[in-house]
C-alpha positions in Angstrom: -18.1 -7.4 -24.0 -19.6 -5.5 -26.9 -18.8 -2.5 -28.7 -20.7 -0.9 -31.9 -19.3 1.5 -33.8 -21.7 3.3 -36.9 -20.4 3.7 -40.2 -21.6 6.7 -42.2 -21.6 7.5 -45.8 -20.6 11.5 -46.6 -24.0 12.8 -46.0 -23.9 11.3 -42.6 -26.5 8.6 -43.7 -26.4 5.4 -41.3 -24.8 2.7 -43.9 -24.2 -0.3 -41.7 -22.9 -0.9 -38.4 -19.5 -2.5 -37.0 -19.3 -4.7 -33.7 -16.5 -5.9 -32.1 -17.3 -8.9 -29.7 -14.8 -10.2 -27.0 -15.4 -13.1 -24.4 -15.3 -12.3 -20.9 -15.9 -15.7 -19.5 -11.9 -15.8 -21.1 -10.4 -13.2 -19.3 -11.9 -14.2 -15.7 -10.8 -17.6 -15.7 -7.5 -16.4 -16.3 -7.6 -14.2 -14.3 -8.8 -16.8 -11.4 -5.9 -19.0 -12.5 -3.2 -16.3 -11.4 -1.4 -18.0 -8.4 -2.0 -16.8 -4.8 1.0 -16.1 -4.7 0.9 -13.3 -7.2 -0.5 -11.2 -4.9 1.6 -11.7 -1.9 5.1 -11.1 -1.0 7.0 -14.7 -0.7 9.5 -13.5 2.1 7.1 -11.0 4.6 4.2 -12.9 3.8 2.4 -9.7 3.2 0.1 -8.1 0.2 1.9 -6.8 -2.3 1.9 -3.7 -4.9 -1.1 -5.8 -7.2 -2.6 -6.7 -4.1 -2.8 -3.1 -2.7 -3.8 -1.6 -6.0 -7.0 -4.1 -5.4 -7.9 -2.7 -2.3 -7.3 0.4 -2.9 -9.9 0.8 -5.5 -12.4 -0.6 -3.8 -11.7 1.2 -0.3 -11.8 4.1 -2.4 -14.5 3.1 -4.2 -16.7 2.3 -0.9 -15.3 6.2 1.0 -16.9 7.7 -1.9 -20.0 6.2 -1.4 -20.4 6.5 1.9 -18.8 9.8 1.8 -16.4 8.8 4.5 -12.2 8.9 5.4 -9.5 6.4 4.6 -6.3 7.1 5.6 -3.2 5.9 3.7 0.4 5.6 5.8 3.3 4.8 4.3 5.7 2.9 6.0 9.6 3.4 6.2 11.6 0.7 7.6 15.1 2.1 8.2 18.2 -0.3 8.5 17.3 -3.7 6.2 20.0 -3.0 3.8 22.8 -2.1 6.7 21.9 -5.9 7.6 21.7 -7.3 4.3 25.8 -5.6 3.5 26.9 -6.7 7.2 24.9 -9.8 8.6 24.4 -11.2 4.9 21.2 -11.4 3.0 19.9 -14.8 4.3 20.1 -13.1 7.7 18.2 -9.9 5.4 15.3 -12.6 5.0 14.9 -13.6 8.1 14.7 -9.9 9.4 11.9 -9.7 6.7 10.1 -12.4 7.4 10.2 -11.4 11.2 9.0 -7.7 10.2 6.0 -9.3 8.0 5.1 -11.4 11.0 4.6 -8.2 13.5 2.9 -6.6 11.1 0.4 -9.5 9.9 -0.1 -9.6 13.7 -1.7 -6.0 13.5 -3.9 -6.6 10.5 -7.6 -6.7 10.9 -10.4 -6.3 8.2 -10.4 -2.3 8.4 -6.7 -2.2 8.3 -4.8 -4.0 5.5 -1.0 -3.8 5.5 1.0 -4.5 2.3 4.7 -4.7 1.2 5.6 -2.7 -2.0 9.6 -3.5 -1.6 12.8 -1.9 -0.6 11.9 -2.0 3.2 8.5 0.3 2.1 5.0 -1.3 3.3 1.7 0.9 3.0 -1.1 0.6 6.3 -4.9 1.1 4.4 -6.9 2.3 7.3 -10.7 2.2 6.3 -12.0 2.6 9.4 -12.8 6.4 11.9 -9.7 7.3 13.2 -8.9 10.5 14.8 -5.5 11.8 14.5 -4.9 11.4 17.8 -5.9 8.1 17.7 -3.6 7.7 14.2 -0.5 9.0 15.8 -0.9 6.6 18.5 -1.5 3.3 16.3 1.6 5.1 14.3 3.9 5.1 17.5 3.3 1.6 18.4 3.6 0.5 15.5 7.3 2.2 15.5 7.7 0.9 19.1 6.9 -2.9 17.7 9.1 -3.1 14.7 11.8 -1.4 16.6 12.1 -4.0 19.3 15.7 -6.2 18.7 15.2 -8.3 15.8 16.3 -11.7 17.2 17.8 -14.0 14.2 19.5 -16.9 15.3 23.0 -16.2 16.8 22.1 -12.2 15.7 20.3 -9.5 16.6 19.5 -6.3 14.7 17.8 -3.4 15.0 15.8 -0.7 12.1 14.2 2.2 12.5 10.4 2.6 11.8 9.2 6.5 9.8 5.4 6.6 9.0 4.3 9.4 7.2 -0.1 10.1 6.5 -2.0 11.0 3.6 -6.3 11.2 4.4 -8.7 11.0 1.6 -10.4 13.1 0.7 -8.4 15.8 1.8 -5.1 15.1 0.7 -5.8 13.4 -2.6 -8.5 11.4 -4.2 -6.7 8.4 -6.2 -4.1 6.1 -4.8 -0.9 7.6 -6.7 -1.8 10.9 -4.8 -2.4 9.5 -1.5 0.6 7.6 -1.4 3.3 10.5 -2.7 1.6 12.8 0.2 2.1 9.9 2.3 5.4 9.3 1.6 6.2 12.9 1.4 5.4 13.1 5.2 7.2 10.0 5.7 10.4 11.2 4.7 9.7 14.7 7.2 9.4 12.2 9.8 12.7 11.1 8.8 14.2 14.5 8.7 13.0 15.4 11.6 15.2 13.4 13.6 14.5 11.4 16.3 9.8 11.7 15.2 8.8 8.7 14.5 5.7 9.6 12.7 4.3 13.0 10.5 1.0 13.5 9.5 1.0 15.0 5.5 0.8 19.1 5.4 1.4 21.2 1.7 4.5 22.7 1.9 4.0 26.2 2.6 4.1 28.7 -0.2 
C-alpha cells in the first residue's frame, strides 16, 4: 500500500513529493494466523460479533449490487441467566451449548446465525423472503428453542423474542439494521405472550 502526498513551496510550485509505503503481504498473514476460534463462540459453537461483522459487509455489499433484500433478526433468548443463578452456570453452558446446536441445525448458506452474547444471537437472511414467509421461519424458530431444555438430571425452559429489520428499507449499514432489529425485538417482548415483531418507526 502506497500513499503520495505533494509538497509545495509558497507559490504552490511542486518541490518534491513524499511516499509512505507499507507491506500488505504483512498484514494478511497475520491476519490468516488469527485462530479459528476467533471467530466463533467456544460454548454455542456459533459465529460471533467479528464473525458477523464479516458477513455482514459483504451480504451488504452483494444486496447493493444486485439491488436486492436482506433481512436482519435479532434474537432474544429469555431465561439463561434465571438458570445460570438457580441450576448453576455449568448447567448455564450446557443450556448454551444445547441452544447453539438447534440453531446450527437451521443454518444454511443464505441464512447465517451468530452469537453476540448475553443470550442475544443475530439470523442474516440473504435470501427472498416474504413476510409471511419471515414470521413463519420466526415462529418455529421460537417453537424450537422453546422445547424443554434437557441437561442431565435437569430440565429448563427460556423464552425465544425475534424482532426484524429489512435492508434497504429500514437501514443501510449493520449498526442500523440491528438497533431497528432489536428495537422490534424488545415490542415482541412487550407485547406479551408475541413471539416475533416485524421493525415499524414509532409513530410521530
Amino acid at each position: 500500500w502506497q500513499s503520495v502526498k505533494m509538497v509545495e513551496d509558497e507559490h504552490g510550485n511542486v518541490t518534491s513529493y513524499m511516499a509512505a509505503v507499507a507491506d500488505l503481504s504483512l498484514t494478511n498473514r497475520n491476519a490468516m494466523q488469527i485462530s479459528p476460534e476467533a471467530y466463533q463462540d467456544c460454548v454455542t459453537g456459533l459465529s460471533n460479533r467479528r464473525s458477523l461483522e464479516s458477513y455482514f459487509m459483504q451480504a451488504l455489499e452483494q444486496a447493493r449490487a444486485e439491488t436486492s433484500m436482506l433481512r436482519a433478526l435479532f434474537l432474544n433468548v429469555d431465561g439463561l441467566s434465571r438458570i445460570g443463578e438457580e441450576l448453576g452456570y455449568a448447567v448455564l453452558d450446557h443450556a448454551r451449548r444445547e441452544i447453539g446446536l438447534r440453531l446450527r441445525a437451521i443454518e444454511r448458506p443464505d441464512l447465517r446465525v451468530a452469537d453476540i452474547g448475553g443470550g442475544n444471537f443475530v439470523f442474516l437472511v440473504q435470501t427472498a423472503m416474504s413476510d409471511t414467509e419471515v414470521s413463519d421461519f420466526a415462529h418455529s424458530t421460537s417453537m424450537l428453542l422453546e422445547a424443554p431444555l434437557h441437561i442431565g438430571q435437569h430440565q429448563a425452559r427460556v423464552t425465544a423474542y425475534i424482532g426484524c429489520a429489512s435492508y434497504p428499507g429500514d437501514g443501510t449499514d449493520m449498526g442500523t439494521l440491528l438497533k431497528h432489529a432489536d428495537a422490534a425485538m424488545y415490542r415482541a417482548k412487550a407485547a406479551g405472550g408475541n413471539s416475533y415483531c416485524i421493525y415499524s418507526p414509532e409513530p410521530s
